[in-house]
C-alpha positions in Angstrom: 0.0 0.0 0.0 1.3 3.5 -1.1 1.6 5.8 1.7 2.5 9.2 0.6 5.3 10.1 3.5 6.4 13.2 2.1 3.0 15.1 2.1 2.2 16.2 5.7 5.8 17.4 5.4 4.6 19.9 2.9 2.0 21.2 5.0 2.1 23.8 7.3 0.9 22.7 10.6 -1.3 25.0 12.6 0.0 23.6 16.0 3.7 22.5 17.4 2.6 19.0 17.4 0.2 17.1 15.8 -1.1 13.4 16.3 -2.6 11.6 13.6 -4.3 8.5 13.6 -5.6 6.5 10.2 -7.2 3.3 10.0 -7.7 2.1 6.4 -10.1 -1.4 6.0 -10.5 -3.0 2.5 -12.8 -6.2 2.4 -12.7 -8.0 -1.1 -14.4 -10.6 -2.7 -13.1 -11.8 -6.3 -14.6 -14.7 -8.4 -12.7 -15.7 -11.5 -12.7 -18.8 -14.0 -9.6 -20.2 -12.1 -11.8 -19.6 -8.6 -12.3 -17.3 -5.8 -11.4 -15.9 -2.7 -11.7 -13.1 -0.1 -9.4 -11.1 2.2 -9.7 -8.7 4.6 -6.7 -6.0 4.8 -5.9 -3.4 7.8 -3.7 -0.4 8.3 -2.9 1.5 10.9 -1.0 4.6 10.1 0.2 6.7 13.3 2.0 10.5 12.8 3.1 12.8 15.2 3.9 15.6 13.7 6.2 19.1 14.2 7.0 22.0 11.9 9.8 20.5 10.7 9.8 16.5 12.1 7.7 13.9 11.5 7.2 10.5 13.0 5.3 7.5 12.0 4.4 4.3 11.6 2.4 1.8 9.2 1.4 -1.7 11.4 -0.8 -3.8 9.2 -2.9 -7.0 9.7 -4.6 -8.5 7.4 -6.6 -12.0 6.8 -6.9 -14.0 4.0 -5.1 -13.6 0.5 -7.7 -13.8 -1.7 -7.2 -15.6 -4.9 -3.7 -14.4 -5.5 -2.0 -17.8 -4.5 -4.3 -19.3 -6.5 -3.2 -17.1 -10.2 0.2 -17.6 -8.3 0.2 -21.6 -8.5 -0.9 -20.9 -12.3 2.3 -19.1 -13.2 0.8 -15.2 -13.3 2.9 -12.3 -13.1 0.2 -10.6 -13.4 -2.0 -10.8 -9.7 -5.9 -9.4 -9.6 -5.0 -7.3 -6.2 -2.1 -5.3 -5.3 -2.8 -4.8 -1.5 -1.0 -6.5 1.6 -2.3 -9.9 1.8 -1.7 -12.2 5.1 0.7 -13.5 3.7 3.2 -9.8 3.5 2.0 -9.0 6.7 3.3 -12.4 8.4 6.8 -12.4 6.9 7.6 -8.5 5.5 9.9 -9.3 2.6 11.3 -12.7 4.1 12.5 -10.8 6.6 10.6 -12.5 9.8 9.1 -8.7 10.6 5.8 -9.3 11.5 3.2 -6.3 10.5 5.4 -3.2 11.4 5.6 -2.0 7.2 6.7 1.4 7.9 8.4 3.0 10.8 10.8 6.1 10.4 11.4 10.1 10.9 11.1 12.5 8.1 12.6 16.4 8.2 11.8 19.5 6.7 14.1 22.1 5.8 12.6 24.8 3.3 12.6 23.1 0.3 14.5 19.9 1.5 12.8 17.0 2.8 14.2 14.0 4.1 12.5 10.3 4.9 13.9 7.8 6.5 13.6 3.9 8.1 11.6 1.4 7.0 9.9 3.5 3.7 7.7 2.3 0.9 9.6 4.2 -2.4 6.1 3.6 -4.3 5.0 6.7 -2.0 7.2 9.0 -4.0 8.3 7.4 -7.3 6.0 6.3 -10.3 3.4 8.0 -8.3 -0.1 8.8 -10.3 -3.1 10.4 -9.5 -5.3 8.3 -11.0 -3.7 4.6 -11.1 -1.9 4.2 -7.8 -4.0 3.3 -5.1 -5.5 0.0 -5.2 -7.7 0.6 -2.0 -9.7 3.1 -4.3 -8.8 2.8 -7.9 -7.3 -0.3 -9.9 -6.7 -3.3 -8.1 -4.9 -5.1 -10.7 -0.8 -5.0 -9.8 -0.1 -3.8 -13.7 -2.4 -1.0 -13.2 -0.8 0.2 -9.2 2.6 0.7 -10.1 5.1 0.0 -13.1 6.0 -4.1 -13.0 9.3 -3.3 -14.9 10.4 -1.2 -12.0 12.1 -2.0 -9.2 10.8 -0.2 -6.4 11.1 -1.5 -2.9 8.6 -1.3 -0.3 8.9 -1.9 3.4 12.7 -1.6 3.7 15.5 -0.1 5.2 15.8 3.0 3.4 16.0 6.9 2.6 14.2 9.5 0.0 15.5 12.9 -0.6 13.0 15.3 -1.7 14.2 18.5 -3.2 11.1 21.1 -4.0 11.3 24.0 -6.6 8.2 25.5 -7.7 6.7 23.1 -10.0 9.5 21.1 -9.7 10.7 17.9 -7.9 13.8 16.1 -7.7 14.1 12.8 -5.7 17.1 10.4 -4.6 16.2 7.2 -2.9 17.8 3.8 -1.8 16.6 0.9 -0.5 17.5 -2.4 0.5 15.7 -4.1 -2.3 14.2 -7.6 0.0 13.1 -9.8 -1.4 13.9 -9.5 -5.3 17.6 -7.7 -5.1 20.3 -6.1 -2.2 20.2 -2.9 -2.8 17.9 -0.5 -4.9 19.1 3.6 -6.0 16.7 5.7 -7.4 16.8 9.0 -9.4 13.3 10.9 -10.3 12.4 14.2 -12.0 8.7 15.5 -11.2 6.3 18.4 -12.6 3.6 18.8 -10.8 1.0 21.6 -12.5 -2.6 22.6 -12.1 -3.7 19.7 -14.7 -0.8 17.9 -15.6 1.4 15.7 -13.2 4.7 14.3 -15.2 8.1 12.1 -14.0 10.7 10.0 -15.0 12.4 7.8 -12.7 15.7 5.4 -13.0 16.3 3.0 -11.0 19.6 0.7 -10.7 20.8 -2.4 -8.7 24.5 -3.0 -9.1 24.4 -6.5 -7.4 22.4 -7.5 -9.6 23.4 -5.2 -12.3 19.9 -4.1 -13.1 19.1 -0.9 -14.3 15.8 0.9 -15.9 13.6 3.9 -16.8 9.6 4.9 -15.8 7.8 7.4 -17.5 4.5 8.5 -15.5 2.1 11.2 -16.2 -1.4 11.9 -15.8 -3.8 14.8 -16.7 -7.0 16.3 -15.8 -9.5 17.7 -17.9 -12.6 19.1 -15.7 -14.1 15.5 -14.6 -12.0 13.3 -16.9 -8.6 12.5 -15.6 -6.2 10.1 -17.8 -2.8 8.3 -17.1 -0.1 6.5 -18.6 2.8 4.6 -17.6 6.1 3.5 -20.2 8.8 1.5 -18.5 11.6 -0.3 -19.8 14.8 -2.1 -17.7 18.2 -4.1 -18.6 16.3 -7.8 -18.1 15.1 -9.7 -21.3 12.4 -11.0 -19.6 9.9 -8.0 -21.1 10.6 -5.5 -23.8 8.8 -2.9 -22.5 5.7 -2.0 -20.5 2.8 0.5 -21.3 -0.3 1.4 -19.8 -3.1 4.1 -20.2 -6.7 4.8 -18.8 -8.9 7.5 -17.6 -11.6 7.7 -15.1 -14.8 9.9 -14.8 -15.9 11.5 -11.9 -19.6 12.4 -11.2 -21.1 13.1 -8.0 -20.6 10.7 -6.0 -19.8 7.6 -8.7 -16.7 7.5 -10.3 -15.9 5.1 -13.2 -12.3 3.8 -14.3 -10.9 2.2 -17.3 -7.8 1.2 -17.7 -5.1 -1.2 -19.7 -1.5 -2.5 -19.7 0.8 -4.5 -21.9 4.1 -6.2 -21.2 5.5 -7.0 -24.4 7.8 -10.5 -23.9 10.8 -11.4 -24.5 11.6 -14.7 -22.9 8.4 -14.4 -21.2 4.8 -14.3 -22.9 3.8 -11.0 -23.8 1.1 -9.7 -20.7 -2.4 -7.9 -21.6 -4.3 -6.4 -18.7 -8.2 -4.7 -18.6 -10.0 -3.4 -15.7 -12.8 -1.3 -15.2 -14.4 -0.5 -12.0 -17.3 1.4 -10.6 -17.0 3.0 -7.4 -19.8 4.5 -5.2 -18.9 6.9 -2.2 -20.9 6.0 1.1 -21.0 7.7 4.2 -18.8 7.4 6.8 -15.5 7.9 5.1 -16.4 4.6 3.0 -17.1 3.5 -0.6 -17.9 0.3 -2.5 -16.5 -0.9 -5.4 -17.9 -3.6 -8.6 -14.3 -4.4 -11.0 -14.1 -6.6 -13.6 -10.5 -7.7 -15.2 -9.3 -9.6 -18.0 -5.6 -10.7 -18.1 -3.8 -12.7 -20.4 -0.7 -13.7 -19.1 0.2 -18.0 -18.9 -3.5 -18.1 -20.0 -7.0 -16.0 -19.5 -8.6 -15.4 -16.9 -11.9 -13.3 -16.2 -11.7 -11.9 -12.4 -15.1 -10.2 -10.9 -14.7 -8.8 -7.7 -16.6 -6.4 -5.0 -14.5 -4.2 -2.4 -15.8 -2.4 0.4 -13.5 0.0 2.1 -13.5 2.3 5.4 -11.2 4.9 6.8 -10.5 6.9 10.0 
């Protein structure tokens, strides 16, 4: 789960000290030609914040893992939910950590920002507006976050922020558990009134492992659209693209998106979602999706997510 770190840093805080308290609660069911499966995730996101330093931490328990082992067994890359399943919450990252995901300080210094501990680097690169959050947009892992990309989560780590205007710069590493040693990343960000544009690169020299992400969305009254381009040094994939928009009205929202791996010593991967999402009251919504992927073969996946915050 994405949790944007670097944003109550760029907020000016009204008191010396401010606690923070978030719960986030997804339930989802998902039925698919291969079978189906439920899970229950939980987050609790704690912040104690200062004008210049930040705590907090990201414990997360979670039951169930829906039918992801099951596309798993079946030889997908591609996985019908991107959340924390039992299964990360029980063993972070092989690492025997047991549902502590984040933990760490962050400080602010005029337009410097630093974040360190145990970070998530999806919170600050590849980020999109539209296609990044799968507790209230796509839930498909090809539509969350570039798969081409390495970009660790719940590691030992630090992100440099650097703010100019419209402008961001980032520098981040990571130990990159379980998939690599060590991760560095670079990024370049624009952030305007409508438009949202970066480039990240991302390299990990045990592994010798290197690549580029291209990520941009823009909105257009009640339309917003997205893209994603990525490309690294494996021959596994060629490249990686994916586009979509969602439509906002009242208190619906509908999204549409896609995403293509193109193989190389792998099959070629072809992802469609489209969800419908209904705001309730209470801080909660529910969701109806529908996805087609054709990865080791097709699958249809119909799902139903409910979700609650604090």
């Amino acid at each position: 789960m994405p949790i944007p770190l670097e944003k109550p840093l760029q907020e000016h805080l009204t008191k010396d000290i401010e606690h923070k308290f978030h719960l986030f609660s997804t339930t989802v069911y998902q039925s698919s030609n291969l079978g189906g499966g439920a899970y229950n995730a939980n987050h609790l996101v704690f912040e104690l914040n200062s004008s210049k330093i930040k705590l907090f931490t990201n414990l997360s328990l979670s039951f169930g893992n829906g039918i992801n082992d099951l596309f798993e067994e079946k030889g997908f890359s591609s996985l019908p939910s991107a959340d924390d399943l039992e299964r990360q919450t029980k063993n972070v990252n092989g690492s025997g950590r047991k549902y502590l995901f984040e933990a760490g300080v962050g400080y602010k210094e005029k337009n410097l920002e630093l974040v360190t501990g145990l970070i998530d680097t999806t919170g600050t690169f590849d980020t999109s507006n539209y296609a990044n959050d799968e507790l209230s947009q796509f839930m498909n892992t090809d539509l969350v976050n570039n798969p081409l990309s390495l970009l660790p989560s719940y590691n030992l780590g630090m992100i440099l922020n650097l703010n100019y205007k419209a402008f961001k710069f980032s520098f981040g590493v990571s130990e990159g558990k379980p998939d690599t040693e060590s991760v560095y990343l670079l990024q370049g960000e624009v952030n305007g009134k409508a438009l949202h544009l970066s480039l990240h690169y991302f390299y990990a020299p045990h592994e010798n492992i290197s690549g580029v992400g291209i990520t941009g969305d823009y909105t257009l009254k009640t339309l917003g659209f997205f893209f994603r381009l990525g490309k690294n040094s494996e021959d596994n994939y060629e490249y990686f693209i994916s586009s979509g928009l969602v439509y906002f009205f009242g208190k619906q929202e509908i999204g549409l998106g896609g995403a293509f791996r193109k193989g190389d010593k792998e099959k070629s991967v072809s992802v469609c979602e489209i969800y419908y999402k209904y705001e309730l009251p209470f801080s909660s919504h529910i969701t109806f999706d529908l996805q087609y992927v054709d990865d080791i073969r097709n699958a249809y996946v119909m799902g139903v997510r409910f979700h609650y915050e604090f």
